[in-house]
C-alpha positions in Angstrom: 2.1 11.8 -3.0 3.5 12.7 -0.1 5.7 11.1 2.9 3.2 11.7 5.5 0.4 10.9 3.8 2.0 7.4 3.0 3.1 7.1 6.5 -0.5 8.1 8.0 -1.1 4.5 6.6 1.4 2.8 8.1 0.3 2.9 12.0 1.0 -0.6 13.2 -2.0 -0.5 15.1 -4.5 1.0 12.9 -3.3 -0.3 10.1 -5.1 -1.7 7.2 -3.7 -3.0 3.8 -3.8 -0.8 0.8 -2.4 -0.1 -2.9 -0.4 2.7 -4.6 -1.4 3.5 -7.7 1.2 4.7 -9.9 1.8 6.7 -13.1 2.3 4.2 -15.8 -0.6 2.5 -14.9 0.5 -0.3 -12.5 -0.9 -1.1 -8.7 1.2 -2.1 -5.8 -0.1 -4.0 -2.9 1.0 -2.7 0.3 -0.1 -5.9 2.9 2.0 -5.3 5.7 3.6 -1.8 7.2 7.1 -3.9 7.6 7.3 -3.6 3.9 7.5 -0.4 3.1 10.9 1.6 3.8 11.7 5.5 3.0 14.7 6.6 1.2 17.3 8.5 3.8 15.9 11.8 1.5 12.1 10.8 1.8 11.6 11.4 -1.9 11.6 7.5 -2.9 10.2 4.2 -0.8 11.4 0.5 -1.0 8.2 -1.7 -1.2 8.6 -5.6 -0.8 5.8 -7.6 -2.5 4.0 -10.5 -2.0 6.7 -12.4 -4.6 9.3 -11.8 -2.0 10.7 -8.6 -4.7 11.0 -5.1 -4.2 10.1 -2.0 -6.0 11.4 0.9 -5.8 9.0 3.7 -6.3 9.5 7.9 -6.3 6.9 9.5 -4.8 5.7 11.4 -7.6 5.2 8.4 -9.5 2.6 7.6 -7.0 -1.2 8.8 -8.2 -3.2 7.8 -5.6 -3.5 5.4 -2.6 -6.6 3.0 -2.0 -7.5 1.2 1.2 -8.5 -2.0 0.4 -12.1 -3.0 1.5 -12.9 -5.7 3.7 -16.4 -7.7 2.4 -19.2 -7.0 4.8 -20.3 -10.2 7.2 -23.4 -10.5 4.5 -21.2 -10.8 1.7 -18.4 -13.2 3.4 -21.8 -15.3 4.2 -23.0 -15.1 0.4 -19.6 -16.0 -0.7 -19.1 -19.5 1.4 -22.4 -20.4 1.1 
């Protein structure tokens, strides 16, 4: 995984949460662009979770990245019926 492709994510005004997916099999939830940092050499990133931790992650430990879905209106209906 790249910098940029992380950072095309990150837009503060287009952004949308999302997960790294990483070598040995473990997700990381991305909620908020404030918490995500680079290293100073852009080869590693600082992630805060939602436990108030932090992860450090290199970059080519990272196997994919997924934007997480929002329901559709039909399914938020179906699910507070």
């Amino acid at each position: 995984m790249t910098t940029d492709a992380i950072k095309s994510h990150l837009n503060v005004a287009t952004f949308k949460p999302f997960v790294l997916h990483l070598q040995d099999g473990r997700s990381l939830s991305v909620k908020h662009p404030d918490f995500v940092a680079f290293s100073p050499s852009h080869r590693e990133i600082f992630l805060w979770t939602a436990e108030w931790t932090y992860e450090f992650v290199d970059l080519n430990a990272i196997t994919s990245l997924e934007v997480f879905r929002r329901p559709s209106a039909g399914n938020a209906r179906k699910a507070g019926a």
